[in-house]
N, C-alpha and C positions, 0 to 999 in steps of 0.2 A: 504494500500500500504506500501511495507517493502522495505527500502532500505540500500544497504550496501553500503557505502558512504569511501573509501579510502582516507587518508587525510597525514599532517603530523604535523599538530603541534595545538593542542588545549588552550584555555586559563586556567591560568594565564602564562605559557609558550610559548610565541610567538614572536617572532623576526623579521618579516615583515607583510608586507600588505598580504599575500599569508594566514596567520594564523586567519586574520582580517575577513577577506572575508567568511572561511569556514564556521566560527563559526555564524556570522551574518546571512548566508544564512540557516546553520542548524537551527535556530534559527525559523526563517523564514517558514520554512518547516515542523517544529511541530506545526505549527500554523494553515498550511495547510492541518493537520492532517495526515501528512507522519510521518511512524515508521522509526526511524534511527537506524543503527548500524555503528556505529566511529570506524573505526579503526586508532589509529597512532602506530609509531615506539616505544614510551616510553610515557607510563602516570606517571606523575609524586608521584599521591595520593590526590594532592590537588586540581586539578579538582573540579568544579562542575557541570557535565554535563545536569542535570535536569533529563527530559525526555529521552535524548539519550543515549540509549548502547553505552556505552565508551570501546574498545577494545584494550589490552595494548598488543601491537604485542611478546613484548618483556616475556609475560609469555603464547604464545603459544608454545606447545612442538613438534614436528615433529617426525615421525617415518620413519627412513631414509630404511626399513624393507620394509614397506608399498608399496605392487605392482602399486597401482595406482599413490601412491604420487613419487615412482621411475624412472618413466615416465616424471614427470616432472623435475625433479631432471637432468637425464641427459641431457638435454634441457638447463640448467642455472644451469651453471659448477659456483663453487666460492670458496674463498680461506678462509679459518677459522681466522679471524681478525677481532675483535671487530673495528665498526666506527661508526659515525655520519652523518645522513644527514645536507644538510642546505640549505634552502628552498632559489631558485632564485640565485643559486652560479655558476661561474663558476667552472673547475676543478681547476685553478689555486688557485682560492680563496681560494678553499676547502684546496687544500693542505697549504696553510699559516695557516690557523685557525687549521689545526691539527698539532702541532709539537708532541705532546709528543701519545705515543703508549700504547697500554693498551688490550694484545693478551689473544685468551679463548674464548672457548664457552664451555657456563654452562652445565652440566649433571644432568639429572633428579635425585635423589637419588635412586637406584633399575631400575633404566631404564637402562639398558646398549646403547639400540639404538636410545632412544630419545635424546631430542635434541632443546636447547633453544638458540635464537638467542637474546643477552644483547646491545639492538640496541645503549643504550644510555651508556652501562658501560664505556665506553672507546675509545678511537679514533683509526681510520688506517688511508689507505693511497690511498685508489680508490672509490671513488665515486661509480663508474658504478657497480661495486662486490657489493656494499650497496642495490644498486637499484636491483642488483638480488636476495638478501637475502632476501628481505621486498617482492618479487615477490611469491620467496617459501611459505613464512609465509602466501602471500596470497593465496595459495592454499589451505593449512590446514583450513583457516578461512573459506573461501567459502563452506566447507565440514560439516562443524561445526554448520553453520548457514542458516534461511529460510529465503527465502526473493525472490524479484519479480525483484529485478533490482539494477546491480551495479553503480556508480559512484565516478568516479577518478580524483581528483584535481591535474592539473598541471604535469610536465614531470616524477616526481619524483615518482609518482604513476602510472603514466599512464601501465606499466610493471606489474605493480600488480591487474589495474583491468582488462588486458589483460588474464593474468591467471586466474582470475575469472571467466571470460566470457568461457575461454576454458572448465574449468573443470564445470562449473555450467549449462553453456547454458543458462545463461539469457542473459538478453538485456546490453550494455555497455554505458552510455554516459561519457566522459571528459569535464572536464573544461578546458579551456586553459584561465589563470591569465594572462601569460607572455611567449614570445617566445623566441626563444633563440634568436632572430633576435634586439629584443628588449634589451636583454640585451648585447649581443656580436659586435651588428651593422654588419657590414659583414662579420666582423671575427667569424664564428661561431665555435660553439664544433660539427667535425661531428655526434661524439657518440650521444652527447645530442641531435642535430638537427634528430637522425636518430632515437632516441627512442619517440621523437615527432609527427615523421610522422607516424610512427608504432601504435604508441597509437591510434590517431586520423583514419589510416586507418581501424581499427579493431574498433571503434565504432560504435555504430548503430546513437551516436546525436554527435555533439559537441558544446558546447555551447561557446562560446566568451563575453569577459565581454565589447566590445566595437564594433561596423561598423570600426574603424582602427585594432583589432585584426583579423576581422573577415576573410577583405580584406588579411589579410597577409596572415593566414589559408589557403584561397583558392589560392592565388597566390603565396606564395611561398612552400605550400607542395603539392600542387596538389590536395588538397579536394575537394568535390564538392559542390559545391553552395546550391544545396538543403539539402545538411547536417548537413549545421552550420549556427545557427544560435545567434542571438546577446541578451545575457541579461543583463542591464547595474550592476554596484554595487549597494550598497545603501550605509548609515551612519548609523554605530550604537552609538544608543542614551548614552550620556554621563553619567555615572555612577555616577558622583556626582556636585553637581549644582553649576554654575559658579558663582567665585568672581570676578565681575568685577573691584573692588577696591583692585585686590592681591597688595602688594608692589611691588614694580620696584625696589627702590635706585638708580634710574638714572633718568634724566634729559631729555636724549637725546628719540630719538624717536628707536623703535626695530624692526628691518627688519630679518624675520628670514626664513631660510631654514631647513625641515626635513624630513630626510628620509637617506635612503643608500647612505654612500658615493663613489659610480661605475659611470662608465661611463653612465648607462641608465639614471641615474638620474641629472645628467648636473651639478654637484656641481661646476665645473670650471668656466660654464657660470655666474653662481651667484656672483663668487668672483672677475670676472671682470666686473661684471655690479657694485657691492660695490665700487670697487676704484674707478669707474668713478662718481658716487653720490657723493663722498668722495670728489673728488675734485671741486665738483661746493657748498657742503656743511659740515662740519664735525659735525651739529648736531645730529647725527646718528650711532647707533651700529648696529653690523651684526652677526648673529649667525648663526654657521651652526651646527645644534643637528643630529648626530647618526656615526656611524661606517660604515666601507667598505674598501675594498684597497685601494682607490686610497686617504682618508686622510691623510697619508703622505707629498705625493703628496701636496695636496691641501695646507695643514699647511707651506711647501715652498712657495709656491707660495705666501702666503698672506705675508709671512715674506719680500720676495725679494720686493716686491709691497711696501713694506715698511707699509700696514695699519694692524699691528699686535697689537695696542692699541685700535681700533675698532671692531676688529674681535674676537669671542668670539667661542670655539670648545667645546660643551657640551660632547661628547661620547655620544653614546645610549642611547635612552630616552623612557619610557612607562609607561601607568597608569594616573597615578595622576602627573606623572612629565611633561606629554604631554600635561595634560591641562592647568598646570600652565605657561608653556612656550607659548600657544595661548593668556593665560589672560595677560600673558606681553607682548603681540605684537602687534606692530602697522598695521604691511603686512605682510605678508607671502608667498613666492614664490616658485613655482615650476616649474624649465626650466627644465623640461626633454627630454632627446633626445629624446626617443619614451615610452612613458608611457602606454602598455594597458591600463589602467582606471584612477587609481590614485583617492586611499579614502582619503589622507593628506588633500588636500583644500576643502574636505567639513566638515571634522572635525575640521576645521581652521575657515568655514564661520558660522557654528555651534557654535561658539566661538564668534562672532562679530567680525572675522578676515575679512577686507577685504583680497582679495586674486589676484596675479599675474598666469597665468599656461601657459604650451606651447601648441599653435597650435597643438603638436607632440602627444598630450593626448586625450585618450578616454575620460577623464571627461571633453571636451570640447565640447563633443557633449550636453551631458544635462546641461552644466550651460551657462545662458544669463549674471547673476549678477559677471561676476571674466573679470580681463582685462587679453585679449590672446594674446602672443608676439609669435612668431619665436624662438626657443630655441637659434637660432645662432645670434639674432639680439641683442648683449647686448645692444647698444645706446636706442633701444625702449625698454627694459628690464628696462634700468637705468633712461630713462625717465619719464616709470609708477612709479616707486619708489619713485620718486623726487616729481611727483605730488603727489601720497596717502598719503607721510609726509609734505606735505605743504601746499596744499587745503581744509579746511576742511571740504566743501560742498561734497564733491566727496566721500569720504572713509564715510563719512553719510550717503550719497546714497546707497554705497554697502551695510555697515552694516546693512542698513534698510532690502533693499531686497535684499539681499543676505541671511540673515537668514528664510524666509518666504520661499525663494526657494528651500533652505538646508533642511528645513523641510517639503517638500515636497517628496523627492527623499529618501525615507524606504527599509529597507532588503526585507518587506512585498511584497512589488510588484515583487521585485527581486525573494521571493518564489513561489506566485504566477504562474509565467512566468516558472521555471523552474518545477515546477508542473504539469503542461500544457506538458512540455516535455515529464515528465513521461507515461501521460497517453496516448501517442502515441502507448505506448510497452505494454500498459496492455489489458487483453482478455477483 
């Protein structure tokens, strides 16, 4: 079984949980003895993909000449402007993260009509022209390679393995990570909201990484129940073996929050559940590790609260910095407003982190061992806190089983299960 697997961002380059998930579940699926072929926007060179054909979109060449490929071409009009994708963004975001402009597309040398699209050379200024360029290129790709079955991670590809499906006729499944519902709340991007449902109506599976994604899927794009179905994440196992005696230099006990700093991911609620701990205790530090828009935002906020000698703002964090930030942590919380899945607190309980997560989260469906608040309830937020730092019968409890349970929940099954999908489509 061969599959063309659209994605956008492979390790050691990756910047969300979207990058996390692909890679664990390809992982997962050469195990299963599924042929891959990767496509992203830009590989870097320092990849190591293993097993899987790593397809670096950015040195396909296009013949704009080309009767068949002209066909799709008029179809997905676009504007000649080198940009960037960025996996789970708003447009607004997008446009903050790119100021500076970087125009061109390369030419083949002796090719007058081909034609390379430099996904990563440089930034613009429209999201959606990006998502149609990586579309084209999937055309070309489709053409170039054999294979039994596409699949498309998330909104950002979903356009690209729509065009595979057209010009290829094979079977289509999507993933859907995150909705825009999820990260927008009800303010959604029609654009994006509408190349969502577009994706997902032109597939033949859709797979959801949670029973809360699923339910959204069918209920707010109108898909059908017998379409989509649920297959949870996993945790990919830690790259290098944990010191539980890392140094601290501090006294105090470390509560820490990571991940995007957006609205989906509740960093607001964190930093009012802090001040409220803060004031029944000031044994206690608070971190909040990673980037987003709205840490500005947040960095005020802690300032006017006045607890800015507790509070600690890492910027983005990966690797070896992720783990050493769980070995120095006492809790680790994640109040998100609506979480698809959320792999942070099992890489947290993986860690001997006990863990806090919200109701709002698909990885609340498989863990027993993590205490579940309300995203909007910071007093029960600030009250689990209060206990994990000051009982130590209780965060014994978790760390016990909580890592037993953590190590239960593998990419493996995740491949498995999405394997099973496959061979729905196969003769």
């Amino acid at each position: 079984m061969k599959v063309l697997m659209f994605g956008w961002e492979f390790p050691p380059h990756i910047s969300g949980g979207l990058g996390t998930a692909s890679y664990g579940l390809t992982k997962a699926l050469l195990k299963c003895g599924v042929d891959l072929i990767f496509v992203v926007p830009k590989a870097f060179g320092d990849e190591e993909p293993g097993a899987i054909r790593l397809v670096n979109a950015s040195e396909i060449s296009i013949d704009v000449q080309d009767e068949v490929f002209g066909e799709y071409v008029k179809k997905m009009p676009y504007i000649e402007i080198d940009s960037k994708l960025v996996p789970y963004s708003t447009d607004d975001e997008y446009y903050r993260i790119l100021e500076s402009t970087e125009k061109g597309i390369t030419r083949e040398p002796g090719e007058i009509y081909s034609r390379k699209f430099a996904f990563a050379g440089g930034y613009g200024k429209n999201l959606m022209e990006e998502v149609q360029r990586y579309a084209m290129i999937a055309v070309e790709v489709a053409r170039m390679y054999d294979f039994d079955l596409i699949h498309a991670h998330d909104w950002l590809t979903y356009m690209a393995g729509k065009e595979a499906k057209r010009i290829s006729g094979k079977p289509l499944v999507v993933h859907m990570h995150a909705t825009e519902f999820d990260r927008s709340g009800e303010n959604v991007n029609p654009q994006v909201y509408n190349l969502e449902q577009k994706g997902m109506e032109a597939a033949d599976k859709v797979i959801a990484v949670s029973h809360l994604t699923r339910n959204i899927v069918i209920s707010r794009y109108g898909i059908h129940p017998d379409k989509v179905v649920t297959v949870h994440n996993g945790v990919e196992p830690s790259q290098v073996e944990m010191d539980q005696n890392t140094p601290r230099h501090l006294q105090e006990k470390i509560v820490t929050f990571l991940g995007r700093i957006t609205y989906q991911k509740g960093p607001e609620y964190f930093i009012e559940a802090a001040h409220k701990v803060l004031q029944r205790n000031d044994n206690v530090r608070f971190v909040m590790a990673g980037s987003g828009d709205m840490l500005p935002k947040m960095i005020r906020r802690v300032a006017k609260l006045g607890i800015a000698n507790k509070f600690h703002f890492t910027g983005f964090l990966k690797g070896n910095d992720v783990d050493k930030m769980f070995a120095m942590s006492d809790v680790y919380v994640m109040p998100s407003v609506s979480e698809p899945f959320g792999i942070s607190p099992l890489e947290a309980m993986r860690s001997n982190v006990p863990v806090i997560i919200s109701k709002q989260s698909g990885v609340a469906e498989v863990l027993k061992y993590a205490i579940k608040v309300d995203f909007w309830d910071i007093d029960a937020m600030a009250d689990a806190i209060h206990a994990l730092i000051h009982y130590e019968a209780l965060p014994a409890t978790f760390k016990k089983y909580g890592k037993e349970e953590v190590d239960s929940i593998k990419w493996d099954q995740a491949g498995v299960k999405v394997k099973e999908v496959y061979e729905q489509f196969m003769p």
